[in-house]
N, CA, C and O atoms as a printed pandas DataFrame, in Angstrom:
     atom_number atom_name residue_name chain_id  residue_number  x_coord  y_coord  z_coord
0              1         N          UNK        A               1 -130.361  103.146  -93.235
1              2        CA          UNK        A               1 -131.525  103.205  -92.385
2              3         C          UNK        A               1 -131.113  103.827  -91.046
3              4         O          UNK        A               1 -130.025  103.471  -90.594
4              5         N          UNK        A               2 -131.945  104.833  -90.260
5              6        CA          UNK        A               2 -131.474  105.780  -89.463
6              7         C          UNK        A               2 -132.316  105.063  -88.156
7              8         O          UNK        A               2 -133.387  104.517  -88.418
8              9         N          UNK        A               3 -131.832  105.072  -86.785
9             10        CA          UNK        A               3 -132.945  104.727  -85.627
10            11         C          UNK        A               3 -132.397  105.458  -84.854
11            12         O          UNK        A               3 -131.228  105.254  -84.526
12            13         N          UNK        A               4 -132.935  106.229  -84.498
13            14        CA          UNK        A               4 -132.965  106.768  -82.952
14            15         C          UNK        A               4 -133.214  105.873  -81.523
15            16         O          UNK        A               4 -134.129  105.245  -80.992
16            17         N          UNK        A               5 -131.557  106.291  -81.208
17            18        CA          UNK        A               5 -131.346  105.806  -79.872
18            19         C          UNK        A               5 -131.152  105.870  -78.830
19            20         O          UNK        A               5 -130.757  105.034  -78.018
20            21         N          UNK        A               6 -131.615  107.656  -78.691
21            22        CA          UNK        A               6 -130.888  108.128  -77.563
22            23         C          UNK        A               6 -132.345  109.197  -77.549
23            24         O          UNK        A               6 -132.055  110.393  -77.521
24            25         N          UNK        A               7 -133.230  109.004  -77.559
25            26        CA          UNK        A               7 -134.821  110.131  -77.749
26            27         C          UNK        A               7 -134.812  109.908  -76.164
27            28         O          UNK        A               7 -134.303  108.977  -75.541
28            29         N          UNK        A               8 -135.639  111.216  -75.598
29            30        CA          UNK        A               8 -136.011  111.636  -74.313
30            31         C          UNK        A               8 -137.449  111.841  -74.483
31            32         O          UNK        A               8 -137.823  112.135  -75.619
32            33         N          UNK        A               9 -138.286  111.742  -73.593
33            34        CA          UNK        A               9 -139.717  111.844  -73.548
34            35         C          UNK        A               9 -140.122  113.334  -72.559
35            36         O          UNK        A               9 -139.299  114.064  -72.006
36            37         N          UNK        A              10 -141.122  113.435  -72.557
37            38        CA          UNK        A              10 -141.610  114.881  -71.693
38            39         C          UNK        A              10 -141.507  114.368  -70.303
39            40         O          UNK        A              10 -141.768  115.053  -69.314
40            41         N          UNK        A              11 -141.194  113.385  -70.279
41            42        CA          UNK        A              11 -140.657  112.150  -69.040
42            43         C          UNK        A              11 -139.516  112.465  -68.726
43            44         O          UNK        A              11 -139.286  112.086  -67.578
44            45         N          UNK        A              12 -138.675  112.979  -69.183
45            46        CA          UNK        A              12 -137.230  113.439  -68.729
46            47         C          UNK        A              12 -137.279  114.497  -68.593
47            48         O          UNK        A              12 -137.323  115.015  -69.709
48            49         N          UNK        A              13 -137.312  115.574  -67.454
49            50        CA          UNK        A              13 -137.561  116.511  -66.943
50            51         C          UNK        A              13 -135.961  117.684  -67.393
51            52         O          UNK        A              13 -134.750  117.482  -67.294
52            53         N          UNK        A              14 -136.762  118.844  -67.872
53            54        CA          UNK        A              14 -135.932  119.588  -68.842
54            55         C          UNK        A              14 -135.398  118.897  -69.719
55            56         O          UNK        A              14 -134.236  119.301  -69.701
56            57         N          UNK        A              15 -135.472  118.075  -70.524
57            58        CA          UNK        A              15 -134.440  116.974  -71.554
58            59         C          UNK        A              15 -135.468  117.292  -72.751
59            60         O          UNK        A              15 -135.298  117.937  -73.786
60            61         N          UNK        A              16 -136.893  116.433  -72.115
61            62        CA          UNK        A              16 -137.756  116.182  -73.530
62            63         C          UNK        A              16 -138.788  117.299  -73.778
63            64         O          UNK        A              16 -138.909  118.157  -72.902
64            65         N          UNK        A              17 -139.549  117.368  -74.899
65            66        CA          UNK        A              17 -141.166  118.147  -74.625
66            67         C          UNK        A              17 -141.819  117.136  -74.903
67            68         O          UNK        A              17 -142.894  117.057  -74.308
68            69         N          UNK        A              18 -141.586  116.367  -75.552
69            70        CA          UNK        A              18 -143.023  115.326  -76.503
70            71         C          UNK        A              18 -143.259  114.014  -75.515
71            72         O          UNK        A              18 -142.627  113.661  -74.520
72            73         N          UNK        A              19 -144.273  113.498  -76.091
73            74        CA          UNK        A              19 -144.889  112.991  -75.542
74            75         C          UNK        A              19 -144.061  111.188  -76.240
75            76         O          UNK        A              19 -143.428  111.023  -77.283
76            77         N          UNK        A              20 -144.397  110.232  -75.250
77            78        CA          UNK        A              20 -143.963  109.314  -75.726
78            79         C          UNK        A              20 -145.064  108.664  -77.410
79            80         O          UNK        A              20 -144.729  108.033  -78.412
80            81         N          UNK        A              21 -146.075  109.111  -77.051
81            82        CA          UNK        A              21 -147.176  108.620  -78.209
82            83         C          UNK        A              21 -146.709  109.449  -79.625
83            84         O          UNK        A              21 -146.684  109.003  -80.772
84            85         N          UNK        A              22 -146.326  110.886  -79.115
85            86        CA          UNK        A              22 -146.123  111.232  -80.334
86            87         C          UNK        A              22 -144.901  111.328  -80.701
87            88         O          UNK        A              22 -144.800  112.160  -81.603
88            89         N          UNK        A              23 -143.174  110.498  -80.198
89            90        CA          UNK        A              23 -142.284  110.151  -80.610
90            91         C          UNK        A              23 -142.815  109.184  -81.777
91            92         O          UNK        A              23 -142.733  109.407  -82.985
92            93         N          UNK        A              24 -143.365  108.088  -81.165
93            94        CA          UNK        A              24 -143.347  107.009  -82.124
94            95         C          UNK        A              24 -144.682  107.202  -83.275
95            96         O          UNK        A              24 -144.886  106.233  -84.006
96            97         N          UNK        A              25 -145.458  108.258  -83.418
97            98        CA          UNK        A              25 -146.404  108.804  -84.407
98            99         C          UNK        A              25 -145.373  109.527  -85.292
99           100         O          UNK        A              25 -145.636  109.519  -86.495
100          101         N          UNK        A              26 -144.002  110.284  -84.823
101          102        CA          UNK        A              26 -143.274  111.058  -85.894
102          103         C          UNK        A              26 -142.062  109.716  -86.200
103          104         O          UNK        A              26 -141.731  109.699  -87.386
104          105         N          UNK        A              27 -141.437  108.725  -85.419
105          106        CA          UNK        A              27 -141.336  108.090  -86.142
106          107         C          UNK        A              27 -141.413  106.820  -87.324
107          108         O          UNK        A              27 -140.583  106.203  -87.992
108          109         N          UNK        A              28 -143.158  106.813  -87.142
109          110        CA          UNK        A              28 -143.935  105.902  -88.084
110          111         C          UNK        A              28 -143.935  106.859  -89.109
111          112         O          UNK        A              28 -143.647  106.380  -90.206
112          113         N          UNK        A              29 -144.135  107.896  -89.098
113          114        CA          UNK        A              29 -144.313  108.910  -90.382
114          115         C          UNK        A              29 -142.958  109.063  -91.287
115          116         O          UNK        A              29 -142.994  109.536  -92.423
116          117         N          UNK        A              30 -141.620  108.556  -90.581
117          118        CA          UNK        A              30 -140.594  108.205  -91.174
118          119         C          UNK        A              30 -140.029  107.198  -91.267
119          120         O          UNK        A              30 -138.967  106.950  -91.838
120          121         N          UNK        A              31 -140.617  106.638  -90.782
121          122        CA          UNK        A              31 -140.323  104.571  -91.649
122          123         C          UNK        A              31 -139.314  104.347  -90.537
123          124         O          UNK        A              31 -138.477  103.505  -90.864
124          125         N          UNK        A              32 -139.181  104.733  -89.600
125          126        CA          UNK        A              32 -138.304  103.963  -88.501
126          127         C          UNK        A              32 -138.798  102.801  -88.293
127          128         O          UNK        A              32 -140.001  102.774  -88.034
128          129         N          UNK        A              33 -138.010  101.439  -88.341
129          130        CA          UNK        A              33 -137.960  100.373  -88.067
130          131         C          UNK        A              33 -137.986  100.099  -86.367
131          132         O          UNK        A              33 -138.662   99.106  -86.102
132          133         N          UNK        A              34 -137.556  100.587  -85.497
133          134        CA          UNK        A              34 -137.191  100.737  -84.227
134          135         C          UNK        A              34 -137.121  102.175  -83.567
135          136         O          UNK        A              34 -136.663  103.126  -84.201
136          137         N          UNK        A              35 -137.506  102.278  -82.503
137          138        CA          UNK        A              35 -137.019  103.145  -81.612
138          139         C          UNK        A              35 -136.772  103.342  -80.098
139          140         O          UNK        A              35 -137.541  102.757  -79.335
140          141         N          UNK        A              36 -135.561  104.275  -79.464
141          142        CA          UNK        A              36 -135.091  104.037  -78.768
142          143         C          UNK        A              36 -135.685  105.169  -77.682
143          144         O          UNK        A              36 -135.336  106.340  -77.826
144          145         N          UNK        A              37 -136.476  104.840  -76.730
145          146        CA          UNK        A              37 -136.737  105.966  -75.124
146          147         C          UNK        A              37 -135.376  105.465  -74.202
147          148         O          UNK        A              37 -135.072  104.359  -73.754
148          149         N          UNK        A              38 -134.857  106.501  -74.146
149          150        CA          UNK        A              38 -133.775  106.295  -72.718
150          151         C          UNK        A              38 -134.273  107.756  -72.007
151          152         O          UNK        A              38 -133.678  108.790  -72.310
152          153         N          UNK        A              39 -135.366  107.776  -71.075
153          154        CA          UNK        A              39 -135.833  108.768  -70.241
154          155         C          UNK        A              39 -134.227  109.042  -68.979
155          156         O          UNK        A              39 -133.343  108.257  -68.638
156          157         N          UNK        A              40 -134.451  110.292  -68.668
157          158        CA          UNK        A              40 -133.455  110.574  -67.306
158          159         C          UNK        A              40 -134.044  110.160  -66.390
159          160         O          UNK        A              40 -135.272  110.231  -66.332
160          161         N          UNK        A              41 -133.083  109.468  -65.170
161          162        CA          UNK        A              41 -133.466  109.323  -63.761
162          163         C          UNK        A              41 -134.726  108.028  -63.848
163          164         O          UNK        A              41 -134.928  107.489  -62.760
164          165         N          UNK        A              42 -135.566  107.500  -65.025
165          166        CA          UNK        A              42 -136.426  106.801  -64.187
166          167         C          UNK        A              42 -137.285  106.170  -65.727
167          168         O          UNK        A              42 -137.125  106.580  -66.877
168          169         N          UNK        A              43 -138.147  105.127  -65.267
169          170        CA          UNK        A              43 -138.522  104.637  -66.693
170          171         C          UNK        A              43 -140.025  104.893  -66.915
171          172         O          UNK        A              43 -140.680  104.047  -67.525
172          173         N          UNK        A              44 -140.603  106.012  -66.454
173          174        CA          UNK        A              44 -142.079  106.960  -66.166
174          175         C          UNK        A              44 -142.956  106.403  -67.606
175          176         O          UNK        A              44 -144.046  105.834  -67.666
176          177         N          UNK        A              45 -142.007  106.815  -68.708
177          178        CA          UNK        A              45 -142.962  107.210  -70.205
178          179         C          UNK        A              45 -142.750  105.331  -71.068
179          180         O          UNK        A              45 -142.997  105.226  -72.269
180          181         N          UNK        A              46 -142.461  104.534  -70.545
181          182        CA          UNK        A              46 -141.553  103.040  -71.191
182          183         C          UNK        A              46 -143.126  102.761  -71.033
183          184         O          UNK        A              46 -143.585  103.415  -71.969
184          185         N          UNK        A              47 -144.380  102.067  -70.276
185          186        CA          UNK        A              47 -145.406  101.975  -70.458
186          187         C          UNK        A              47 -146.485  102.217  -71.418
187          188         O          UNK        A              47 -147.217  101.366  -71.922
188          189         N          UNK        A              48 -146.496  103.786  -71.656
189          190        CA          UNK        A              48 -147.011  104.600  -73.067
190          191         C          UNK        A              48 -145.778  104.156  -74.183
191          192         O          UNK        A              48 -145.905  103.650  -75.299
192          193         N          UNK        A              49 -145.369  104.285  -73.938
193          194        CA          UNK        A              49 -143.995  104.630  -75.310
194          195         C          UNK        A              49 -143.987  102.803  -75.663
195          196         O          UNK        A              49 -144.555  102.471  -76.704
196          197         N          UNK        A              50 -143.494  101.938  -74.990
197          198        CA          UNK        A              50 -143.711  100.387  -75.636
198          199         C          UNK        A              50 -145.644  100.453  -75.900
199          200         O          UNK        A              50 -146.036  100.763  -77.026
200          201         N          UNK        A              51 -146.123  100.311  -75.391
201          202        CA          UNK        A              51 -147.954  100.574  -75.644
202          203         C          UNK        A              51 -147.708  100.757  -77.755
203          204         O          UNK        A              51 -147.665   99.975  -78.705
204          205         N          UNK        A              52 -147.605  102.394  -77.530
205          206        CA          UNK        A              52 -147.589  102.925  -78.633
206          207         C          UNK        A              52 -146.578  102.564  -79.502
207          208         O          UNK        A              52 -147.147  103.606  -79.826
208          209         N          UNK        A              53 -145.795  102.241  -80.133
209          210        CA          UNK        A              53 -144.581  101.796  -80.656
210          211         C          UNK        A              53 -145.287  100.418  -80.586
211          212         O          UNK        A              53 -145.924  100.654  -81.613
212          213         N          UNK        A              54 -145.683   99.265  -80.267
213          214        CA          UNK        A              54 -146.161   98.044  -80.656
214          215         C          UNK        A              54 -147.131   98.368  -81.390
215          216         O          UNK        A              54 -147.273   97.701  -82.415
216          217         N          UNK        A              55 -148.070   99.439  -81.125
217          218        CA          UNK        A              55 -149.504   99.563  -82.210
218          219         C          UNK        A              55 -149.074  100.048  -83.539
219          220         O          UNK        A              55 -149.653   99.756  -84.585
220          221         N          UNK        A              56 -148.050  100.790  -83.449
221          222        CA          UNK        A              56 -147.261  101.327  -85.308
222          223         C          UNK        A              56 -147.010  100.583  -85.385
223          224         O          UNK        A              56 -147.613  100.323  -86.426
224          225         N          UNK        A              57 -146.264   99.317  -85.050
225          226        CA          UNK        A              57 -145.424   98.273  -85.689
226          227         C          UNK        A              57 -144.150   98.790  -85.883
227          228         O          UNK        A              57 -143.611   98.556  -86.965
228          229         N          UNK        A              58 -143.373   99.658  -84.779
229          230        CA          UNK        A              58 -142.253   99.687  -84.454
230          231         C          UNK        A              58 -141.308   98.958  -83.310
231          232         O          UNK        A              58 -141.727   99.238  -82.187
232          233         N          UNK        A              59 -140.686   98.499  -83.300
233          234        CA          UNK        A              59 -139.861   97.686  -82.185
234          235         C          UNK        A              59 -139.439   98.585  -81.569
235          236         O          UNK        A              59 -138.806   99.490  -82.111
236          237         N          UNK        A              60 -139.729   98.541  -80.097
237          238        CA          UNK        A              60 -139.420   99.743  -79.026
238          239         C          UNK        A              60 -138.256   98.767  -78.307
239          240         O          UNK        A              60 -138.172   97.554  -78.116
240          241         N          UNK        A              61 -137.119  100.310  -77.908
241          242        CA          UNK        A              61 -136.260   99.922  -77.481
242          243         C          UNK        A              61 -136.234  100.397  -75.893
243          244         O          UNK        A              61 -136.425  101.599  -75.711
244          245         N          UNK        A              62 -136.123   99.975  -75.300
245          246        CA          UNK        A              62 -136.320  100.944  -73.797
246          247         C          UNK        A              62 -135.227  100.248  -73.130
247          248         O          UNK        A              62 -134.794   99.101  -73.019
248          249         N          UNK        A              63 -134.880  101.812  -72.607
249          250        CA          UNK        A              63 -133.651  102.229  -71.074
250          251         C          UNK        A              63 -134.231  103.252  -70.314
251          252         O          UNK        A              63 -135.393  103.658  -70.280
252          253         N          UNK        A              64 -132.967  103.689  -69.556
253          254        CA          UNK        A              64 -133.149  104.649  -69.018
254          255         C          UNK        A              64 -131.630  105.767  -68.706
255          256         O          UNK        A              64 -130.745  105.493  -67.895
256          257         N          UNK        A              65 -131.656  106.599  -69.290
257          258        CA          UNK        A              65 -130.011  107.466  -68.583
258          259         C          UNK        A              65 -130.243  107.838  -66.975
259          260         O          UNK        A              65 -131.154  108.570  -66.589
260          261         N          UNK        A              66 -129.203  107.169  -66.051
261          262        CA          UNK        A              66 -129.176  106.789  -64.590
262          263         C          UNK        A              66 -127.876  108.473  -64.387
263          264         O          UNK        A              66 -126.976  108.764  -65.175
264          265         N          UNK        A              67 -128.217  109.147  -63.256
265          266        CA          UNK        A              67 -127.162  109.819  -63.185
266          267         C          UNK        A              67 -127.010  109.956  -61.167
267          268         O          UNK        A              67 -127.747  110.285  -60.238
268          269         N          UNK        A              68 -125.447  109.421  -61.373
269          270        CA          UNK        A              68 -125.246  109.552  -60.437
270          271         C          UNK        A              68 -124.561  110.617  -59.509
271          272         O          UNK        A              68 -124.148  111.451  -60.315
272          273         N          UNK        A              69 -124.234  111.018  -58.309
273          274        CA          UNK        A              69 -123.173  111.868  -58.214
274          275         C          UNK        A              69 -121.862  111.358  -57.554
275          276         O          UNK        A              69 -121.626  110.424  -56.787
276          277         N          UNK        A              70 -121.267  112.106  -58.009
277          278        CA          UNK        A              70 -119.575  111.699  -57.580
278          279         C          UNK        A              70 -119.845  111.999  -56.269
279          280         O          UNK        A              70 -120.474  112.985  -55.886
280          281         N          UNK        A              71 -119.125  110.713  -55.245
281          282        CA          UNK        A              71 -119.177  110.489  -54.091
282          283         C          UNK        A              71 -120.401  109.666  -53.779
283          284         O          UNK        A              71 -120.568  109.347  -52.602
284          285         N          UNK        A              72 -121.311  109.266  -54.719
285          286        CA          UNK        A              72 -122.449  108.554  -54.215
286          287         C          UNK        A              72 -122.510  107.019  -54.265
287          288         O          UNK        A              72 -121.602  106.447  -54.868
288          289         N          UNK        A              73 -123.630  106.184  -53.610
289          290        CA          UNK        A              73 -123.369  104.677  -53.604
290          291         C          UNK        A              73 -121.924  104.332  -53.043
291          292         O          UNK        A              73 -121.061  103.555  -53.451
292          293         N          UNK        A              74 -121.985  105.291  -51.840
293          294        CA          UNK        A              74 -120.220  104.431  -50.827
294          295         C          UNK        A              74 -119.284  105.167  -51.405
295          296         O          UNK        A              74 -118.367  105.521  -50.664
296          297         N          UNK        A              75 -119.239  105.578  -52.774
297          298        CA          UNK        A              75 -117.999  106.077  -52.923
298          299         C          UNK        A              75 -116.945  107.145  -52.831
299          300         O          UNK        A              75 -117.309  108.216  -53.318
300          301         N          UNK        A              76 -115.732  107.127  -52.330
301          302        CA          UNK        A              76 -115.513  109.044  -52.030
302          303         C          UNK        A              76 -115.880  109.897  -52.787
303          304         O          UNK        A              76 -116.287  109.657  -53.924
304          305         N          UNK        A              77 -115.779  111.245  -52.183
305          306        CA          UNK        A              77 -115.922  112.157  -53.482
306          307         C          UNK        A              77 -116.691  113.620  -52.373
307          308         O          UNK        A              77 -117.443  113.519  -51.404
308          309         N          UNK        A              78 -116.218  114.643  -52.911
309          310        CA          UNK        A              78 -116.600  115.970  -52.043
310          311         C          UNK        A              78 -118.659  115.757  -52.178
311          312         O          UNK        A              78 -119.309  115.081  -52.976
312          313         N          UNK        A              79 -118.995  116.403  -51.355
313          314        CA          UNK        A              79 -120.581  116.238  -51.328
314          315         C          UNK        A              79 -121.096  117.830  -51.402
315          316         O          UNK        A              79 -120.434  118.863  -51.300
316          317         N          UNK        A              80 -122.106  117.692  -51.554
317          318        CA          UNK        A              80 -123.046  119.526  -51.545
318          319         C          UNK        A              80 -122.908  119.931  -53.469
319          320         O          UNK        A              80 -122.663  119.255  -54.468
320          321         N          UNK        A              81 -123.248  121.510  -53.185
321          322        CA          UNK        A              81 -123.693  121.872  -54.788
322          323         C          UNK        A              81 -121.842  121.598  -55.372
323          324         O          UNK        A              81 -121.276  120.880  -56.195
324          325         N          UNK        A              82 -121.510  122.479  -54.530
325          326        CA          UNK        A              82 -119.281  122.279  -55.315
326          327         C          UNK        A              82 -119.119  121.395  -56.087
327          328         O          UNK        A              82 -118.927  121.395  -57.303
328          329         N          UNK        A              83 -119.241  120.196  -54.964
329          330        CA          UNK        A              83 -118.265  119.288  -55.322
330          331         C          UNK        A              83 -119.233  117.897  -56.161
331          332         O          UNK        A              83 -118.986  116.701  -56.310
332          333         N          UNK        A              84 -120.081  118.541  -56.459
333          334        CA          UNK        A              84 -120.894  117.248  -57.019
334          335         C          UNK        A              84 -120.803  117.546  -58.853
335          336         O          UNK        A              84 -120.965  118.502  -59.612
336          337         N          UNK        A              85 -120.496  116.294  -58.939
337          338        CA          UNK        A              85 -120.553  116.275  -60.447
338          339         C          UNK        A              85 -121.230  114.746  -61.043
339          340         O          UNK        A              85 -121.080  113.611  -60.592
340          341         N          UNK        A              86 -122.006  115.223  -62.210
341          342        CA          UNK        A              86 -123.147  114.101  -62.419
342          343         C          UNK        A              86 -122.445  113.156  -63.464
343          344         O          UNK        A              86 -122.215  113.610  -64.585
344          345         N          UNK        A              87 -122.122  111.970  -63.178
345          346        CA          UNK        A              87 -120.960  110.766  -64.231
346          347         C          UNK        A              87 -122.812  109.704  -64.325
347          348         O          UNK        A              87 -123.701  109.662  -63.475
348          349         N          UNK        A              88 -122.756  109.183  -65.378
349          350        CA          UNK        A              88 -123.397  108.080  -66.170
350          351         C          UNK        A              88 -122.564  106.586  -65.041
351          352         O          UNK        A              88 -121.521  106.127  -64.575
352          353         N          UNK        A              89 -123.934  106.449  -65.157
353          354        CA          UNK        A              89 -123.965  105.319  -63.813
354          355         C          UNK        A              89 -122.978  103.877  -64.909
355          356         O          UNK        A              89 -123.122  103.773  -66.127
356          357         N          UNK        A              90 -122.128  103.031  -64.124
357          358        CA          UNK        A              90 -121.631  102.086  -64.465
358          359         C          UNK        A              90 -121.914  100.886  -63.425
359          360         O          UNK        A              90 -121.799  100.899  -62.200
360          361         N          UNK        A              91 -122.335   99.807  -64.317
361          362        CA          UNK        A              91 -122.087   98.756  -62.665
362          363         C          UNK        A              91 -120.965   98.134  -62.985
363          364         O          UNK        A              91 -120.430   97.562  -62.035
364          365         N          UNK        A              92 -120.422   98.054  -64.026
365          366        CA          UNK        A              92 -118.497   97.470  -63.918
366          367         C          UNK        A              92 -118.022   98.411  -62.990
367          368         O          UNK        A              92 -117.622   98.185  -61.848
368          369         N          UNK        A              93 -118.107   99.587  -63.633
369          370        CA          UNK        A              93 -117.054  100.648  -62.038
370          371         C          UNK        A              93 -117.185  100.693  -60.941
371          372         O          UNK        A              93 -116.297  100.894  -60.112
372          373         N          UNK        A              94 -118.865  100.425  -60.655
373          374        CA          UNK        A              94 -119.074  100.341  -59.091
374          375         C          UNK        A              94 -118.893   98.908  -58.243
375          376         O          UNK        A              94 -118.762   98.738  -57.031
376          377         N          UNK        A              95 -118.933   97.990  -59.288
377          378        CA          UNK        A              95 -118.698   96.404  -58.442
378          379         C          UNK        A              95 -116.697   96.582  -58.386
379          380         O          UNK        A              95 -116.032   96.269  -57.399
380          381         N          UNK        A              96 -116.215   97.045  -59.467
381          382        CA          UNK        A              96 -114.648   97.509  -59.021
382          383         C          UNK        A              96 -114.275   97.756  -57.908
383          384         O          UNK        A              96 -113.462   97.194  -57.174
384          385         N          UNK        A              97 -115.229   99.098  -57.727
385          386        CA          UNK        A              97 -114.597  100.031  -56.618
386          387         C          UNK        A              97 -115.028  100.103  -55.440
387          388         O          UNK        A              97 -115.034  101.205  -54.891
388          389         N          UNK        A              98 -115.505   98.931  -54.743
389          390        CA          UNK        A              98 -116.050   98.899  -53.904
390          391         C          UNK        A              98 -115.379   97.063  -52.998
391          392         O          UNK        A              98 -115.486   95.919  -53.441
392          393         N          UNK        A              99 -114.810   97.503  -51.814
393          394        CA          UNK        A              99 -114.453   96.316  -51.363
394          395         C          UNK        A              99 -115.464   95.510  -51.072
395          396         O          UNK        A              99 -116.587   95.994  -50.938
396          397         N          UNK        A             100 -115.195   93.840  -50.890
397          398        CA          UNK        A             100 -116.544   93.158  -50.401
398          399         C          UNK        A             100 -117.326   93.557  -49.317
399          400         O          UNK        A             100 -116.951   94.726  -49.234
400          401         N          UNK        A             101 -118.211   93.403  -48.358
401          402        CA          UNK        A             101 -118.831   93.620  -47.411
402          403         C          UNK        A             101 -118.134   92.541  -46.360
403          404         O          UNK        A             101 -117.885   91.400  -46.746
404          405         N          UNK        A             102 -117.830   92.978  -44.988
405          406        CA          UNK        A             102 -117.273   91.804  -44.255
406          407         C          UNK        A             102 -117.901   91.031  -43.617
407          408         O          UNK        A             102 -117.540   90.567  -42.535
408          409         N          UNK        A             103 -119.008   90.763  -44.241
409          410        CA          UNK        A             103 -119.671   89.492  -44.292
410          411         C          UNK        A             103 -120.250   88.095  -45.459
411          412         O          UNK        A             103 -121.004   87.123  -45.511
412          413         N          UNK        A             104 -119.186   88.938  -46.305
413          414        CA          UNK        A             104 -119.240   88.374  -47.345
414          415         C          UNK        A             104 -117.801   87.165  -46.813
415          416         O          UNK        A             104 -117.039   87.346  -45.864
416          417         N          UNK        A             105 -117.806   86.016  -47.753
417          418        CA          UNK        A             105 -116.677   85.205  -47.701
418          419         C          UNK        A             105 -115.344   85.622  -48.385
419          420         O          UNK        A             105 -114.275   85.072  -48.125
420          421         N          UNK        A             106 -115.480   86.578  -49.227
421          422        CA          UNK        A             106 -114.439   87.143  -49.964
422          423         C          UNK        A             106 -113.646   88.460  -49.186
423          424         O          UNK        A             106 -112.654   89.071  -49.583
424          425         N          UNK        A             107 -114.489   88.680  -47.869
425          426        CA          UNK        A             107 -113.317   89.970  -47.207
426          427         C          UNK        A             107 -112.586   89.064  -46.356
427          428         O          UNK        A             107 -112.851   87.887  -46.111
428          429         N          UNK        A             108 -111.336   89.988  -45.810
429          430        CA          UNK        A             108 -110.625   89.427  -45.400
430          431         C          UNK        A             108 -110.590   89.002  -44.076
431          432         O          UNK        A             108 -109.718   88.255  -43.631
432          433         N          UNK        A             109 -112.050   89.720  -43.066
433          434        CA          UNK        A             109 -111.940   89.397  -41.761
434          435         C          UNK        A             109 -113.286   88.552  -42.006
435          436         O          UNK        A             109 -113.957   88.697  -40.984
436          437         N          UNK        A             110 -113.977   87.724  -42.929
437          438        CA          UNK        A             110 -114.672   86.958  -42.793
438          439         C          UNK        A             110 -114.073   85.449  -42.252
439          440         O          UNK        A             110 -112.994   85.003  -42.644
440          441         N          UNK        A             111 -114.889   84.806  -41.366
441          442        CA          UNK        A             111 -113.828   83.606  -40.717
442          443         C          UNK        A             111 -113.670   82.628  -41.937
443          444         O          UNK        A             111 -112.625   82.074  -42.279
444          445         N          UNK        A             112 -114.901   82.520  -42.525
445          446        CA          UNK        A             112 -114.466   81.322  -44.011
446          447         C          UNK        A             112 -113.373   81.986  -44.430
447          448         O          UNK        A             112 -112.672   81.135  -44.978
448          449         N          UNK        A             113 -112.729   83.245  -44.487
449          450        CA          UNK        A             113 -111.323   83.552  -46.172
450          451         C          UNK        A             113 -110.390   82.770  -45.619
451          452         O          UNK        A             113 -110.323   82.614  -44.400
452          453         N          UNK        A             114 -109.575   82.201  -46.470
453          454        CA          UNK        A             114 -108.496   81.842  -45.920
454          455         C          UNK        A             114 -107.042   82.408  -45.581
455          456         O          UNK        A             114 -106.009   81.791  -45.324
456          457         N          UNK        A             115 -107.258   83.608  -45.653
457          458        CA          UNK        A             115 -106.482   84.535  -44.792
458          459         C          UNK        A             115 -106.976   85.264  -43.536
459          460         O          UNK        A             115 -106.453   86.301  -43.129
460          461         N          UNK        A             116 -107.982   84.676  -42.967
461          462        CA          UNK        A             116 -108.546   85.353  -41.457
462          463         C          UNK        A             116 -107.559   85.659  -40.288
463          464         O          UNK        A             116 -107.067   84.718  -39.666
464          465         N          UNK        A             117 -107.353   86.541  -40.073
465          466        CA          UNK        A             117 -106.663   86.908  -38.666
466          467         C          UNK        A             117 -106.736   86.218  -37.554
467          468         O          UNK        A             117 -107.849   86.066  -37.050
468          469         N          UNK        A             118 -105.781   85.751  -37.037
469          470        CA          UNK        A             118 -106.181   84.718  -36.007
470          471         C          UNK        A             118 -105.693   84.728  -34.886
471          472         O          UNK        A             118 -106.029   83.881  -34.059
């Protein structure tokens, strides 16, 4: 049994053409059990697309593909057209790579850590 899990809608700008209604009309016409919208950048077509996909009696799966750029959300990285390159958003990598805030209790010049400078 085959499901598509990675479909784009006319919602993902240059990605998809179709429409979210008529993803899940071509895959009722093939006995898909489930299907998967992961739109780019934003979750626009998840409204129509779960809508439609509950009325076939398909189980809708909804995401979204997040793209970030290198150097973005705090992190280094060259900026402008060069130096930008588009990586698939992680929140394990970004809670990694990012020290606490120093107002959090976990940095080191917060007065609760128990290594505060004194």
């Amino acid at each position: 049994m085959y499901i598509e899990l990675h479909a784009a809608s006319a919602f993902s700008f240059l990605q998809g053409a179709s429409l979210p209604e008529a993803l899940v009309d071509r895959a009722a016409e093939l006995g898909y059990p489930a299907l998967a919208l992961l739109d780019r950048d934003g979750v626009y077509g998840l409204p129509r697309f779960h809508k439609a996909a509950t009325a076939a009696g398909i189980r809708p799966i909804v995401g979204a593909e997040l793209t970030i750029e290198s150097g973005g959300a705090g992190r280094p990285g060259r900026s402008g057209r060069e130096g930008s390159s588009h990586q698939p958003y992680s929140t394990h990598q970004s809670h990694q790579s990012h020290p606490p805030h120093p107002t959090h209790p976990t940095h080191p010049t917060h007065p609760t850590h128990p290594t505060y400078p004194t």
